[in-house]
Structures are given as C-alpha cells and as structure tokens.
matplotlib code that plots the C-alpha trace (Angstrom):
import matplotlib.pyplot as plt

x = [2.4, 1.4, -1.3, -3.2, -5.4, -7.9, -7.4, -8.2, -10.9, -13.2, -12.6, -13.9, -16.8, -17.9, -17.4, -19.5, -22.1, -22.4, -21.3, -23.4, -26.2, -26.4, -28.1, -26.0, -26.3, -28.0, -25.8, -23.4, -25.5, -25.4, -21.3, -21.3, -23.1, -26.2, -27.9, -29.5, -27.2, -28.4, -26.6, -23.7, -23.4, -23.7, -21.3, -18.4, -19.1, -18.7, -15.3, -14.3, -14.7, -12.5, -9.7, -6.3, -3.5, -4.0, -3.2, -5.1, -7.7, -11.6, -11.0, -8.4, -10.3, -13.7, -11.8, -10.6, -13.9, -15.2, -12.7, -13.1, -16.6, -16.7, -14.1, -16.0, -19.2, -17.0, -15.5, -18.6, -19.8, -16.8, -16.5, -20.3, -19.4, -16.1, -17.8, -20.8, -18.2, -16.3, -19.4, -19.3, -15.9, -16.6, -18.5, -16.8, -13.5, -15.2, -16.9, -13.6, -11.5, -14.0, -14.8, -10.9, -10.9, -13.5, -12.6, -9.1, -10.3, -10.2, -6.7, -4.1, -3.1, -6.6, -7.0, -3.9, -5.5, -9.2, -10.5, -14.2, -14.6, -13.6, -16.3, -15.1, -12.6, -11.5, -11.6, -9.5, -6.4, -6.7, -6.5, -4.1, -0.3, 1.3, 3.7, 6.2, 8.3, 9.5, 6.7, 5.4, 8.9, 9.0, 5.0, 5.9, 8.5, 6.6, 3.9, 6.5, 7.8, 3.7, 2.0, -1.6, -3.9, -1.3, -2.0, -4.9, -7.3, -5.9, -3.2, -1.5, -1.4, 2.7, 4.9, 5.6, 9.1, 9.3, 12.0, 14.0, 14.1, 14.5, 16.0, 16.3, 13.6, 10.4, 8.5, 4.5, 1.6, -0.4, -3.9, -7.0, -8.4, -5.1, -5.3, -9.6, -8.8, -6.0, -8.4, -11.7, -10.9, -7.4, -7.5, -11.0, -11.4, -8.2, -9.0, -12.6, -10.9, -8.7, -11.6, -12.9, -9.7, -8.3, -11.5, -9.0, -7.6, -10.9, -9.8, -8.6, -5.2, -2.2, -0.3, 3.3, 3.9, 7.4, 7.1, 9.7, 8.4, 9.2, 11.9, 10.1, 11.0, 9.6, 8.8, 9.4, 5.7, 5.6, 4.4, 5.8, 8.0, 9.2, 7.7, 3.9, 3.3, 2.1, 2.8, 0.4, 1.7, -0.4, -3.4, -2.4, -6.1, -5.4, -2.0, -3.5, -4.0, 0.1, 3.0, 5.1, 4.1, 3.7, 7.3, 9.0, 7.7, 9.9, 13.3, 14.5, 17.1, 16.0, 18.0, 16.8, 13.4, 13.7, 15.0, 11.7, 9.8, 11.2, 11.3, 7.5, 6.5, 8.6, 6.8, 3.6, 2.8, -0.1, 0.5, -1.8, -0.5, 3.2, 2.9, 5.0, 4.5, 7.0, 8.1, 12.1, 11.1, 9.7, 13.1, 15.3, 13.6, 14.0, 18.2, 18.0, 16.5, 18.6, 21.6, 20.1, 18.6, 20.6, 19.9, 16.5, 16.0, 17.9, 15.8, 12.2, 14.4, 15.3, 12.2, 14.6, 15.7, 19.0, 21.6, 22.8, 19.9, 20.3, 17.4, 16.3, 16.1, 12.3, 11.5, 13.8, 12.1, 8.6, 9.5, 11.0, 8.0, 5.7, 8.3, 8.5, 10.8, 9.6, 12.1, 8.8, 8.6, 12.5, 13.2, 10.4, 12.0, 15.4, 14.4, 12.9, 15.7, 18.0, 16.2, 17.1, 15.2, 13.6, 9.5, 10.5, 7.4, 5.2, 7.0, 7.0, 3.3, 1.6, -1.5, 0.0, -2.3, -0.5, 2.4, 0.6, 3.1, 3.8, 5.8, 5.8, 8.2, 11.8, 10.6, 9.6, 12.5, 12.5, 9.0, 10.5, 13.0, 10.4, 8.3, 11.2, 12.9, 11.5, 8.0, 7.5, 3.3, 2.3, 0.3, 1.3, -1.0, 0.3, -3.0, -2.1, -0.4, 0.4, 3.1, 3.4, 1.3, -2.0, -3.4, -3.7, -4.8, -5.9, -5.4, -8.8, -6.7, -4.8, -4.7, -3.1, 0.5, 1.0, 0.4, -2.5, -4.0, -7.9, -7.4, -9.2, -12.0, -12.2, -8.8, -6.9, -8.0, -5.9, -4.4, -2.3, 0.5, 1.8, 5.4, 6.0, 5.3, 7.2, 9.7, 7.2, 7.1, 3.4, 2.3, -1.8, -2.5, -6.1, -8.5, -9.2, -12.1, -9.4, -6.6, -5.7, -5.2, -1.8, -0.1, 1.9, 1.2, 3.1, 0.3, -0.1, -2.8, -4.4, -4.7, -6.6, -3.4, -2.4, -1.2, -2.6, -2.0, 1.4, 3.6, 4.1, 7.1, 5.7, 5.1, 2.0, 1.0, -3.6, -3.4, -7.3, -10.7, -13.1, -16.6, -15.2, -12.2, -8.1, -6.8, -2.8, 0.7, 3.5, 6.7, 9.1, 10.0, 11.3, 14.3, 15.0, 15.9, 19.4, 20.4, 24.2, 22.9, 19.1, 18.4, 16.3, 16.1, 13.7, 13.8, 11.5, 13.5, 16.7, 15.4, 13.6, 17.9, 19.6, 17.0, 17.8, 21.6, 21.4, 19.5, 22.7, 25.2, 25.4, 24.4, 23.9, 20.6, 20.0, 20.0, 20.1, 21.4, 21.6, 23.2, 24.8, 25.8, 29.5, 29.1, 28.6, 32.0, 34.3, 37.9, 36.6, 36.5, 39.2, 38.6, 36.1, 33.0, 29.9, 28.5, 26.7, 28.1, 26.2, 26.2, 25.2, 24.8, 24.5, 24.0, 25.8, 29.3, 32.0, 33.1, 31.9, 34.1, 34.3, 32.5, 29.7, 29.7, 28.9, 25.9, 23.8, 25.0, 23.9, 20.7, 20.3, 20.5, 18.3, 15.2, 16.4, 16.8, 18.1, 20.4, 21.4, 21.6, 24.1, 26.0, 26.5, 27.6, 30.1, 28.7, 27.6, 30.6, 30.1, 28.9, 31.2, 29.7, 30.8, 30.0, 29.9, 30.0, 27.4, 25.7, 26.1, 23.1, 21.8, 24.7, 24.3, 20.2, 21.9, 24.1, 21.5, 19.0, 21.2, 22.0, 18.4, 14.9, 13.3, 12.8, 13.0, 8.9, 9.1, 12.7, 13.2, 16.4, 17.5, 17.6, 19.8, 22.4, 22.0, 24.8, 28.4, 29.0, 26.4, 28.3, 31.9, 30.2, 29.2, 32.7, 33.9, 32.3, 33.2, 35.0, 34.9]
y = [8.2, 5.8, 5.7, 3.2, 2.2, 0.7, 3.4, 5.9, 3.6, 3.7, 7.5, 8.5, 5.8, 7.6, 10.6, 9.6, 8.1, 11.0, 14.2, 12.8, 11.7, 8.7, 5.7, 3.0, -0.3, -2.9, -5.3, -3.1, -2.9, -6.3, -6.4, -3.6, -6.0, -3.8, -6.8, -9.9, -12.7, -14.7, -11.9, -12.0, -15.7, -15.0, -12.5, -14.7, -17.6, -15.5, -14.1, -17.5, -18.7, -15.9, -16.5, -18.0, -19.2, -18.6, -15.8, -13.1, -11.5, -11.1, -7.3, -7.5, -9.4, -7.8, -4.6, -6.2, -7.5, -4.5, -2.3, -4.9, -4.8, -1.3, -0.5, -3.4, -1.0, 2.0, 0.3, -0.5, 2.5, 4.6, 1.6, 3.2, 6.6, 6.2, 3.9, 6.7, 9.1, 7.4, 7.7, 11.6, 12.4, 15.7, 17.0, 15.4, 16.9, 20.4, 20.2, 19.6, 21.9, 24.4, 23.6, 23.7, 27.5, 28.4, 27.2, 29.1, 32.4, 34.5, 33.6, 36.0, 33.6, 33.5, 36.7, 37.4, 34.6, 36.2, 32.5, 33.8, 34.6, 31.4, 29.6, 26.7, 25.0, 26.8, 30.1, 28.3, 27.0, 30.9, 32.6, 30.4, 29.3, 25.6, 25.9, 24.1, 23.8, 27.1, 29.2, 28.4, 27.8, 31.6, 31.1, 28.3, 29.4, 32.1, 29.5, 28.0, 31.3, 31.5, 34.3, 32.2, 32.5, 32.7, 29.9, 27.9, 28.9, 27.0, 26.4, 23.3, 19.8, 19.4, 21.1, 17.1, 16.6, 15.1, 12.0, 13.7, 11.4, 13.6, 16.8, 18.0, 17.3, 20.2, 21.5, 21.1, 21.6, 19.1, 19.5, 17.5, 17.5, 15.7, 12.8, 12.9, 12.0, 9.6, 7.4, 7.8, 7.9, 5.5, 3.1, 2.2, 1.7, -0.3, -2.8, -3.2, -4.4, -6.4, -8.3, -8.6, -10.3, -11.6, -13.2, -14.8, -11.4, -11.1, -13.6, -11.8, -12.2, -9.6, -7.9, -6.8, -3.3, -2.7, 1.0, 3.4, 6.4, 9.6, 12.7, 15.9, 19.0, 22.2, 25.9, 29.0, 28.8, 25.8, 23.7, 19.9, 19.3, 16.0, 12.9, 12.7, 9.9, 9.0, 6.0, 3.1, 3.2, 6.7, 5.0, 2.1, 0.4, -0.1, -2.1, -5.3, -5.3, -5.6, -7.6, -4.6, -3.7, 0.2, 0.3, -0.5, 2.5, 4.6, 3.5, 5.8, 3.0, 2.3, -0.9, -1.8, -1.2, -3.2, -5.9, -6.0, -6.2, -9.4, -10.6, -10.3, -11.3, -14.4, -14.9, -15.0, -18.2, -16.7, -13.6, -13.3, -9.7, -8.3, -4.4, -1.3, 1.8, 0.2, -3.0, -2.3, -2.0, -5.7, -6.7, -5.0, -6.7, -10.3, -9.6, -8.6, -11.3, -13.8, -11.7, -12.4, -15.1, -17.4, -14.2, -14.1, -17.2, -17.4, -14.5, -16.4, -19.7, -17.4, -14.7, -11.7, -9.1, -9.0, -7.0, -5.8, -3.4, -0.2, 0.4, 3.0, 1.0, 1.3, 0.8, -3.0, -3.6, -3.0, -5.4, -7.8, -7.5, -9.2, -11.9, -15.2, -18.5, -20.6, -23.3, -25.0, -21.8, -21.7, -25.0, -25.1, -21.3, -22.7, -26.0, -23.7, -21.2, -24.1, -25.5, -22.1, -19.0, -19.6, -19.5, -19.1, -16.3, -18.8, -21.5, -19.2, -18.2, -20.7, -18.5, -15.5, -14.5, -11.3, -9.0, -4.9, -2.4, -0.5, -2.8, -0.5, 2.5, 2.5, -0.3, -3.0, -5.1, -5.8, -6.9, -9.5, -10.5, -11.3, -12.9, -15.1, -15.6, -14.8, -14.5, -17.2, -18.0, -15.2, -12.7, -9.0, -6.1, -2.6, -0.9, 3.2, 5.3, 8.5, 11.3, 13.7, 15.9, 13.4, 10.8, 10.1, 6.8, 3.1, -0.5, -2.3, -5.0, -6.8, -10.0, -8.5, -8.4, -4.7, -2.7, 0.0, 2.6, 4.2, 8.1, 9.2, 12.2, 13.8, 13.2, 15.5, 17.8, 16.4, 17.6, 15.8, 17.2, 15.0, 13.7, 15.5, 18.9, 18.6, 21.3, 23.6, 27.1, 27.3, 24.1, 23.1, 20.5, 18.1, 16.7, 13.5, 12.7, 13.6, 11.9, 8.7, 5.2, 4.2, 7.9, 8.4, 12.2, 14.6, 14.9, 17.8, 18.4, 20.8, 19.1, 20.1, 21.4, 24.7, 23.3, 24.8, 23.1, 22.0, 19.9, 16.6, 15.2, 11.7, 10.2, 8.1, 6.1, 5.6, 2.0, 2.0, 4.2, 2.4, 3.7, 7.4, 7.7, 7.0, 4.1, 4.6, 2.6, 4.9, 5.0, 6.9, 10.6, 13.2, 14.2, 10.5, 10.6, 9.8, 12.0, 12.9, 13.9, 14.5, 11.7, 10.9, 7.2, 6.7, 4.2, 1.6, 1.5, 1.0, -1.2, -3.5, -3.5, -4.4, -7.1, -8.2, -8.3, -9.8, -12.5, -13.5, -13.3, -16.9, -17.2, -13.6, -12.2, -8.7, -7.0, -3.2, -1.0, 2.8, 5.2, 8.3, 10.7, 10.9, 14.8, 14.9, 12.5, 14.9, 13.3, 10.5, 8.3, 10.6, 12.1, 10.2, 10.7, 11.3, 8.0, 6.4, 5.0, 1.7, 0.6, -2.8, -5.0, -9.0, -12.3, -15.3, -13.8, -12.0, -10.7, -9.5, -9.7, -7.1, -8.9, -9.3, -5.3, -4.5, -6.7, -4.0, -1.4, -3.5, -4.3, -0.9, -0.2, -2.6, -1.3, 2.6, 3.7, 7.1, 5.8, 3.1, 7.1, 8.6, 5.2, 4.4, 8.4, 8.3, 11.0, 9.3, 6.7, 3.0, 2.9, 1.5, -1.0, -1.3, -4.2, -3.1, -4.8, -6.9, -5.0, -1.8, -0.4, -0.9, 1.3, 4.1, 3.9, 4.7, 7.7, 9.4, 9.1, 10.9, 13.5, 14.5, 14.4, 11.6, 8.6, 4.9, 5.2, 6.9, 6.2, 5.5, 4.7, 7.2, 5.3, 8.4, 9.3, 13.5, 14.0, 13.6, 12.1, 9.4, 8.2, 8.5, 6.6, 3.3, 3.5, 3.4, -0.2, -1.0, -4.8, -5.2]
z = [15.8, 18.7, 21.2, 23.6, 22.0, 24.0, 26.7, 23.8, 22.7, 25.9, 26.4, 22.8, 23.2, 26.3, 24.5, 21.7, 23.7, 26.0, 24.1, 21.2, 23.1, 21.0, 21.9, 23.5, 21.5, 22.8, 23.2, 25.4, 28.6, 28.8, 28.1, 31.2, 33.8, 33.8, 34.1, 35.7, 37.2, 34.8, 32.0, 34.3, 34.1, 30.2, 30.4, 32.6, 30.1, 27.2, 28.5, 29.6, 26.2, 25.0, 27.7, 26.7, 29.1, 33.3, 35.4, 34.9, 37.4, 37.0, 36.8, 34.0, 32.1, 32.5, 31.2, 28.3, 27.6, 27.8, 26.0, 22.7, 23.0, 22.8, 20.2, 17.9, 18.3, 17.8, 14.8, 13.2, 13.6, 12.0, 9.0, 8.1, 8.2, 6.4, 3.4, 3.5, 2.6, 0.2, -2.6, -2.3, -1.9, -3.4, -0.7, 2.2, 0.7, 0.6, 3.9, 5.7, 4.3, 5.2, 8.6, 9.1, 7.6, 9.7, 12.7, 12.1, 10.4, 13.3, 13.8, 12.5, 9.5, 8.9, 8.4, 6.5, 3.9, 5.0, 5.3, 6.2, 2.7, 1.4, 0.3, -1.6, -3.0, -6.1, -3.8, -1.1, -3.9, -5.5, -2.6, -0.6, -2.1, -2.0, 1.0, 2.6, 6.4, 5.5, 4.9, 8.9, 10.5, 12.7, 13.1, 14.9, 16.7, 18.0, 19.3, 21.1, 22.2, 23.9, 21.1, 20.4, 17.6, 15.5, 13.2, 15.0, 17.4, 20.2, 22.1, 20.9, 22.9, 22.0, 19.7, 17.8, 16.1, 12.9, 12.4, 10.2, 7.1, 4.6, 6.2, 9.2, 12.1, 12.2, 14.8, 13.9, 16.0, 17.2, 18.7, 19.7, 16.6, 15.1, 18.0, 17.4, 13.8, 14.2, 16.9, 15.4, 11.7, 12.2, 15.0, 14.7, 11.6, 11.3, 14.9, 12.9, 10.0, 12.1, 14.0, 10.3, 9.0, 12.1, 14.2, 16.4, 17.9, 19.7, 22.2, 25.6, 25.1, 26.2, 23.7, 23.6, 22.9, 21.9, 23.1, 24.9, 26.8, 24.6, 26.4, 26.1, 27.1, 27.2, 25.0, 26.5, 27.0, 28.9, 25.6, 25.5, 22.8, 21.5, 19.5, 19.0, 20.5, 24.0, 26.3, 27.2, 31.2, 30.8, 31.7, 34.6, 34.7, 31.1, 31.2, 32.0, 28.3, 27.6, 29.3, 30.1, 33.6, 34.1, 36.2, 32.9, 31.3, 33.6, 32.5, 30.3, 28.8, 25.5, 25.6, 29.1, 28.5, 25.6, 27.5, 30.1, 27.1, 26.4, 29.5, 30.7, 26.9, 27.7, 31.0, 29.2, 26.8, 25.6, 24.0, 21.5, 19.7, 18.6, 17.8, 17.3, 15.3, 13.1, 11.6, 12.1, 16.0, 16.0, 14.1, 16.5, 19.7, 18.3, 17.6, 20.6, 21.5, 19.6, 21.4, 25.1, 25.3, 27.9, 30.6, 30.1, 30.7, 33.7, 35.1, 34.2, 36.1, 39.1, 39.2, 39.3, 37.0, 35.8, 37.7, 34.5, 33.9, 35.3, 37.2, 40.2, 43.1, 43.4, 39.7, 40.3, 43.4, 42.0, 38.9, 41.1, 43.2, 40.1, 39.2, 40.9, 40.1, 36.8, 36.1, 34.0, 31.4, 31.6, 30.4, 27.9, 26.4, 26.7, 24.8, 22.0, 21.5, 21.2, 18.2, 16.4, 15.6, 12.5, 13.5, 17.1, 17.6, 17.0, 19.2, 21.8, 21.7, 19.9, 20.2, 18.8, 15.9, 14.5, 14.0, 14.3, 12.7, 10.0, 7.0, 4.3, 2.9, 4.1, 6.8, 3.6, 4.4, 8.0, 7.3, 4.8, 7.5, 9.9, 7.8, 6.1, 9.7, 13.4, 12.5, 10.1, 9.6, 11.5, 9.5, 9.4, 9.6, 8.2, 9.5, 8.8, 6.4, 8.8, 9.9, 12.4, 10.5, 11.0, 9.8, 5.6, 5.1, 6.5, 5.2, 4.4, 2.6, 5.3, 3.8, 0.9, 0.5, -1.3, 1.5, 0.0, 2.1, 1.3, 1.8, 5.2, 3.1, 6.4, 8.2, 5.3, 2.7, 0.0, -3.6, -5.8, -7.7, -10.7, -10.9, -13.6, -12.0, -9.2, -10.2, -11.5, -9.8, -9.9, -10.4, -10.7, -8.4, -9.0, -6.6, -5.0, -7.8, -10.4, -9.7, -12.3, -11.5, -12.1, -11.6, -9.0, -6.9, -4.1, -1.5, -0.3, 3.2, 4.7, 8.3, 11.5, 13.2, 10.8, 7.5, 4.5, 0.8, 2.7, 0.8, 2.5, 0.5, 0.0, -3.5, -3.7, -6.5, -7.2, -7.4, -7.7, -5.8, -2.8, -4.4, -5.4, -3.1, -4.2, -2.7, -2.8, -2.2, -0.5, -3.3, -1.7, 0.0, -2.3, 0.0, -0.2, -4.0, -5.5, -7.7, -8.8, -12.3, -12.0, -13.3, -9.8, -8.6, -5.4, -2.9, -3.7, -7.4, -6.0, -3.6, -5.9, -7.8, -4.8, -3.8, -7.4, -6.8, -3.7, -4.9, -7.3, -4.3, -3.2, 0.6, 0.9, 2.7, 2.9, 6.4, 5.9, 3.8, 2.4, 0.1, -0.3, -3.0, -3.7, -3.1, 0.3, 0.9, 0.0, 0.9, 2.1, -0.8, -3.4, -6.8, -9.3, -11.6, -9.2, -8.2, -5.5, -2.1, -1.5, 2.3, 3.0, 5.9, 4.7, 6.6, 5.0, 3.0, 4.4, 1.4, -2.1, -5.7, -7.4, -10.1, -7.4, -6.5, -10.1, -10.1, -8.5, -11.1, -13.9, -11.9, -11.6, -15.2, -16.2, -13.9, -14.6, -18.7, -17.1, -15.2, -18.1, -20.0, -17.9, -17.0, -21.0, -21.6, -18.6, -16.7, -14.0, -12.2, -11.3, -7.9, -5.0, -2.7, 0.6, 2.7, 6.7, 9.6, 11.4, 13.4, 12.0, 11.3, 14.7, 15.8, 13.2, 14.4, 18.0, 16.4, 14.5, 17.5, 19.6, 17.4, 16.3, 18.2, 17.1, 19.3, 19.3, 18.3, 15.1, 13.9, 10.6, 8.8, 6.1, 3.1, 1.5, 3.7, 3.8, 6.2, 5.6, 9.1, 8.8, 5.9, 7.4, 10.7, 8.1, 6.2, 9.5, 9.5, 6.5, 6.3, 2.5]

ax = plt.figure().add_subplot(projection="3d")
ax.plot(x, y, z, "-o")
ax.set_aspect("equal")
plt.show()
C-alpha cells in the first residue's frame, strides 16, 4: 500500500482542524505566514536553515515547510492517542469492533449476522464464524457487478488486488475508512517516529520515490480495479517534494519510468530520502543502476533524455523541457561510479539520511544487500507492517535491527489463533490482552472495509506488549510453507539454512532465491522421493559441488528436528539445488507480473513457487 504522503498529510490536517473544529496549534500560524514581517523574516530564516543544495523556488520550499510542520503536529498528536490507547487495549479493541458492526448492520451481511444485536465481543465471535477469501468471493463479485449494501454501507473507493503470494490474487474492498486508517494511524505515526529517530530528515530536502503509476481497469459498475495504491503525480503542487517530475508518472514503462527515476535523482546532489513500499524495489533501481550508468551520465552531460526511452512525444518534450547540460555533475557522477558501487548512495548524496521501505518478510534479504553493498551507512526504516486488507501495525523501533511492529488497537480488530490450532475445524482464537510473549499467532481482522474474523494468513510471533498492547515480528505466510510430508518449514526457517550454507560456499553471496515442491514439477525433474527444488541466484561462483549443494540439506536439518525426522527415515528426498542464471530473478519478477495483477508497487517474490510454470521458467535458467 503507497500513498503521498505529505499530500495526504495536509488534506487530513485540514480535515482535522476543520471537521474537528480543534484548535490550531500555536506554532502553526506562524509556519502559515499569518503573521508580521518580522515572523516572516523568522519564518525564511528558519527554512533557510533547513535548506540543502540550490535550485529550488520560494514556493516549493514554503510548501515543504509547511507540509513537515504540519505532519510533525499531526504526528504528535496521533503518537498521544495511539500510546493513550495502548494502556486499555480492552476497550479500544471493543469499541472498534463495534463501531465497525454498526456502521455495517443495516447492510444485508449485517443482517444476515444481525450485527445490531451484537453488543460485545464474546457475542460478536459466537455469533459470527472465522472466514476466509472464500466465504466473501461472489459478495464481492456482486459489488463489482454494482448491487450495494451488500457487505458495507458504501460504495467502495477501488476494488484493490492482492499480490498474489500465497495463491492466487483477491478482489477486496477498499474504502475511506481503510486509507483514513492507513494515513492517520500509519503514516503519522511512523514520519513522527522518524523525525524522533532521524532529526536530520527534517531538513527540506527532496526525496526519491521509486513509484510506478498502477493500470486499473474497471467493474461492470464503473468501480476501479487494480493495486491499492495511488500515485504521488496525483497531487502536482505536491511534487516538488520528489525528483520525479509529474510527466514521468505517465509512462506506463515500468523500466522507463524507472530509468527517469534515476536520472532526476542523479540530477539532484542533495537528495536527502530513498523510499519505496518495498525494500526489493530500492535493490532493483540500483542494478539498474549499476547496468546504466555510462547513459545516464551522458544525458545529465548533454541535458536530454535518452532516445532509447519510449516516450510520447509530449511526455519527452516536457522532460526535455526541465533538463539542461551539466558536464560539472557529470564528471563528478562519472568519477564516483568508477570508484565502484560499494557505498555509492551515499557518495552520490552525501546528505542522504535514510533508506524508507519495507525490509522485512520475503523482502529481508534485499535489505541485507543494500545495507552490505549500495547503501552502505545509510540507516533503514521499515516504518509499517500492512496488506491490502489495511493497516496492522507500525515500527516505533527504527533504530533496531529486528523489524517489530506495535499492533494499531483501532486500525484492526484482532484475534490470534495459535500455531498449533491452525488445522483445527473450530478453532478458539484469544484476544490482544491474552496473547503470550514468545508464541507465534494466525491474525485474523476484522477491518473497516467488510472483513469479519477474516483469516489473514500471516504468522506473527508476540515478541513483547507497549503498555498492554502486543508488539509482533512477521514469520512467514502460511501458503508460503514447504511441506512434501507435513512436516511444514516456513520461510524465515529455511531462510536462516540457506544463509547458513551460503556462508560456507567460498565467494558466494546470496542474490535471490525460492523453492518449490517436487509435486508440482511433474516430468520436469523424473521419478524420486518428494523433495525440495532449491533455486538460487549467487554473486561470486559459477558453479556449486555437489558436496556444496548438500550443505543446505544438512543446514536444514540442523535448524528443523522434523525435517532431520523424515530426512533420517527416507521419506522425504535430498533436496536438488539449482544454481540459475544472473539475472534471473529479475526476469521471473517480469513473468509473474504479467501474468497476475499485481504491480511493480506491491510485488513480492514467492518464496514457494505455487505454480508449475514459475518453476519450469527458473530451470529454464538454470547453469549449474
């Protein structure tokens, strides 16, 4: 989920100010030039204090200025609320799932569930089953088909796509209340957390947004369906807060738009902010960047684009229009990228003062090859744990390196469903104040947008409470599980082997990598025991032993008894290792993208291959 931020930020502060009535603090009329010349002169000082590197007009910074100023209040203000509800979870929990159910009883699903009766919790999980995708999939389709009042009381923003992961992608409502959330309980929180943690982000500084602009298309009732995410060239007063000029936004080249990315970052020595939804995103624009180079440097030296982009003839001329020649910057960038690429974000903006995505999950280790390669003595910031279906939780820790996320009391009405029940028919689920420290949980929300105790899939493990409320570290998604023999081996255990085994590989760093049950290959890999197909992309060897392909089996074993089990009974086969090609992951990204409805904005790379032809595209790659 992605939005723009600060655009997003000084529509829900005038919100709040106005459809609130609240009291504007007093430091803000001053920051909005209601004021003497002498608080003007303040106010320019103040700003010019803040300023890093040339270039930039009064009226882009003066927004700037203002947009931090009041997202800091806005912050503050949300930081309060959210530790006020953290010593009561109880209550909060309560309040929101009720507010939801009323809101939604005169719906036809609420009446079906007759939420008006519902009074509290206990009534709520009697009266309403767990569910999953399934129990809502023709509801939804009859949304899209234009019925209303079906599930929620109003009509749905966008019909969002889910990446896909774990299954196949599903079509889930998303409404103002979602986004509401997501801003006031997500983004503010988190950029007052920043400030906190990072002081230097307050300077006025661009960012680049390594953002593409989502393809929707439309319901039979005229609803928008695609990724739930929204593009920062939907505000243009706003872009002066990124490199990427609005034309960019337009190019529907994923690899093109990629490419003017780079190019006005480049252009800008004092970029001051990297961010993406995700961390893999950040690591695909610098290869890309390692790749190209030599022509974007050319382009800064000449002040054109390159002809190799293809571009409408008014969306080039526009770009064209904002560059000019720069042989200075171009022999300074050309200088740096010929030193190498280790650290070169910070030798290209020595003011850059943070990395802003998502590092966590099945995007851990592109966070590790940023911080070990490209990105070396920047600091990362994994600000949200979220899905289509809302917001869950925010990093108050940024500092720390395991990436744990408080639950948001009011953004989801949570409940917790053990490990060990996860097979159970009618399993009993506990509550936020009864979860344990140290146990790992299913989620499952009831969100503003017409889930009710819905099964989320993701396995979280209480690593420890803020005041009452669980604070929790992602493990891994349950369709994302090997299993040939149920013996059930998730993501971040495997993950933790092969990092193990690579480790022992001489020269040998880890790219990307994923598995797949032998099941699913059918012919393509003959008769055997069921095992696992390993498919790994490496820096540094072009070839692996045998004796070096059993290493992860036995690293394996070691950090999995059930696995040791069925490996030392024969049940379960040695798994084969396949070394692919460099560059292959990048191309089976491509392939899956454009044979499912996700986007460049919320991929994520299947760590278990579901699909036979996913798996035949990588031993298509294979070299060794």
């Amino acid at each position: 989920m992605s939005f723009p931020w600060f655009l997003l930020a000084i529509s829900f502060l005038v919100c709040a100010i106005i459809g609130h009535d609240q009291a504007m603090p007093p430091s803000l009329p001053a920051a909005f030039g209601v004021c003497s010349l002498a608080g003007m002169a303040l106010l320019w000082r103040d700003i010019s204090s803040k300023m890093k590197g040339g270039n930039r007009s009064w009226s882009s910074l003066l927004s700037q200025y203002l947009a931090v100023k009041g997202v800091g209040w806005l912050g503050r203000r949300q930081r309060k609320k959210l530790e006020a509800d953290t010593l009561n979870v109880k209550r909060v929990q309560e309040e929101t799932l009720l507010k939801r159910l009323s809101k939604n009883a005169n719906t036809c699903y609420g009446k079906q569930y007759d939420f008006s009766s519902i009074k509290d919790i206990d009534g709520f999980r009697a009266r309403h089953p767990i569910t999953t995708y399934e129990h809502y999939r023709e509801l939804i389709r009859r949304i899209a088909a234009g019925e209303e009042k079906l599930i929620i009381a109003e009509k749905p923003l966008i019909l969002a796509m889910t990446s896909g992961t774990s299954g196949a992608s599903a079509m889930l409502l998303s409404t103002k209340d979602t986004n509401s959330e997501f801003f006031l309980q997500g983004v503010a929180v988190c950029l007052d957390t920043m400030a906190t943690a990072f002081p230097a982000t307050d300077s006025l500084q661009r960012t680049t947004k390594f953002f593409y602009s989502p393809t929707f298309r439309q319901s039979e009732a005229g609803i928008p369906i695609g990724p739930n995410s929204s593009t920062p060239a939907s505000s243009r007063h706003m872009l002066n807060l990124y490199t990427t000029p609005a034309p960019a936004f337009e190019v529907p080249s994923e690899k093109d738009t990629l490419y003017l990315h780079l190019l006005f970052a480049l252009k800008d020595p004092s970029v001051g902010t990297l961010e993406s939804n995700f961390a893999s995103t950040v690591f695909y624009a610098f290869s890309a960047l390692q790749d190209r180079w030599q022509e974007l440097v050319e382009d800064i030296e000449r002040g054109k684009v390159s002809s190799a982009l293809a571009l409408e003839t008014k969306v080039r001329s526009r770009l064209e229009a904002l560059m000019k020649p720069d042989p200075k910057r171009a022999a300074q960038l050309r200088a740096l990228f010929q030193d190498g690429f280790r650290g070169i974000a910070k030798r290209l903006w020595p003011h850059l003062h943070l990395v802003l995505a998502v590092d966590s999950g099945s995007n851990q280790i592109y966070g590790e090859m940023l911080r070990e390669n490209y990105c070396q003595g920047v600091p990362f910031y994994s600000p949200f744990y979220a899905a289509t279906e809302g917001l869950i939780g925010v990093n108050l820790w940024p500092q720390e390196p395991n990436r744990r996320y408080l639950l948001c009391p009011r953004s989801m009405f949570c409940e917790f469903l053990p490990e060990n029940s996860l097979e159970k028919e009618a399993p009993h689920t506990l509550l936020m104040e009864e979860v344990t420290e140290g146990q790992n949980y299913e989620l499952i929300i009831t969100n503003a947008s017409g889930l009710f105790r819905y099964r989320l899939g993701d396995i979280v493990k209480v690593v420890g409470f803020h005041n009452q409320c669980p604070i929790v570290e992602f493990q891994y998604r349950r369709g994302q599980m090997l299993s040939v023999r149920g013996e059930k081996v998730s993501e971040a255990l495997f993950l933790d082997a092969l990092k193990k085994a690579v480790a022992q590989w001489p020269g040998a760093q880890l790219v990307d990598y994923c598995c797949a049950e032998s099941g699913i290959m059918g012919d393509s890999i003959g008769g055997s025991d069921p095992h696992y197909q390993v498919f790994v992309e490496l820096k540094g060897v072009r070839n692996l032993s045998e004796e070096q392909r059993y290493k992860l089996d036995i690293c394996l074993q070691q950090d999995s008894a059930v696995y040791k089990s069925f490996r030392t009974k024969g049940s379960i086969g040695s798994m084969r290792v396949q070394l692919v090609a460099q560059g292959a992951f990048k191309e089976l990204r491509e392939h899956m993208m454009a044979f499912s409805n996700t986007s460049p904005n919320t991929f994520k790379m299947h760590r278990v291959l579901r699909r036979k032809d996913y798996a035949d595209f990588l031993l298509g790659k294979t070299v060794s």
